[in-house]
Structure formats: C-alpha cells, structure tokens
C-alpha positions, 0 to 999 in steps of 0.5 A: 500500500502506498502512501497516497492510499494510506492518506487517502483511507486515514482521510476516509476515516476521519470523514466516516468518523465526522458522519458517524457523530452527526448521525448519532446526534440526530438520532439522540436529538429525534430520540429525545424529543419524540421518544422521551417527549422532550419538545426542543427549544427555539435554540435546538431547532436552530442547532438541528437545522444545522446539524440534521443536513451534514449526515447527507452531506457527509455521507455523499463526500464517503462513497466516493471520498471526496474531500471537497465535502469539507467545504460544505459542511463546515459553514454548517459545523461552524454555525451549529458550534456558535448556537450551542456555545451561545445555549451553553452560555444561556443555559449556564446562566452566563448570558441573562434570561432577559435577552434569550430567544426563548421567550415563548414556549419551551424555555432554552434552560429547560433541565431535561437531563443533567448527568453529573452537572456537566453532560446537557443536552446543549452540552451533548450538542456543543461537544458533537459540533466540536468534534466534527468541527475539529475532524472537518479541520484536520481533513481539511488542513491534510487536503491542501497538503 
C-alpha cells in the first residue's frame, strides 16, 4: 500500500468518523424529543437545522471520498458550534434570561437531563459540533497538503 492510499483511507476515516457523530446526534436529538417527549427549544431547532443536513452531506463526500465535502459542511459545523456555545452560555446562566430567544414556549434552560452537572443536552450538542468541527479541520488542513 502506498502512501497516497494510506492518506487517502486515514482521510476516509476521519470523514466516516465526522458522519458517524452527526448521525448519532440526530438520532439522540429525534430520540429525545419524540421518544422521551422532550419538545426542543427555539435554540435546538436552530442547532438541528444545522446539524440534521451534514449526515447527507457527509455521507455523499464517503462513497466516493471526496474531500471537497469539507467545504460544505463546515459553514454548517461552524454555525451549529456558535448556537450551542451561545445555549451553553444561556443555559449556564452566563448570558441573562432577559435577552434569550426563548421567550415563548419551551424555555432554552429547560433541565431535561443533567448527568453529573456537566453532560446537557446543549452540552451533548456543543461537544458533537466540536468534534466534527475539529475532524472537518484536520481533513481539511491534510487536503491542501
């Protein structure tokens, strides 16, 4: 195996990998709201906007590979990124409930799931972007070489 073919199956991977995490997170985000009953707020809705089209995205840059994938998922990522960073910060308590969007129907501080007073769900939905934002830069960074 040459090492063309070796970066090109590690470059397969970290793509597998990006769509592996935005396809768990879309069913853990359908999972909570229409098993666990759990109505997403304005703040998840956006996120989901986000996040729910990069399965397709990323799954067409697989079969083939393509690495120009990249430059249509990260606007996504990145976009998704600063709405939960921004929820995080809303839901910590950093950023006041007065100017939340939030402000009809389902609070963005809603308290579904607390796991040690760290894992939320826009701490779930941070941690996703992050990860497939840091593997869409790395597969990007490795393409221009």
């Amino acid at each position: 195996m040459t090492n063309v073919d070796k970066m090109t199956n590690s470059n397969w991977t970290i793509l597998f990998i990006s769509w592996l995490i935005a396809s768990i997170s879309t069913l853990g985000s359908l999972f909570f709201s229409e098993i666990m009953n759990f109505p997403p707020c304005v703040l998840c809705w956006y996120q989901r906007i986000c996040l729910f089209p990069l399965v397709l995205i990323l799954l067409t840059g697989l079969f083939p590979f393509d690495k120009s994938v990249v430059k249509f998922a990260l606007p996504l990522t990145l976009s998704g990124w600063f709405i939960a960073f921004y929820h995080n910060l809303l839901y910590s308590g950093i950023i006041p409930k007065i100017i939340q969007p939030c402000g009809q129907g389902v609070s963005c501080t809603e308290d579904y799931i607390n796991l040690y007073g760290i894992f939320t769900i826009p701490m779930l939905s941070m941690m996703a972007f992050s990860i497939v934002l840091i593997l869409l830069f790395i597969l990007k960074k490795r393409s221009s070489k």
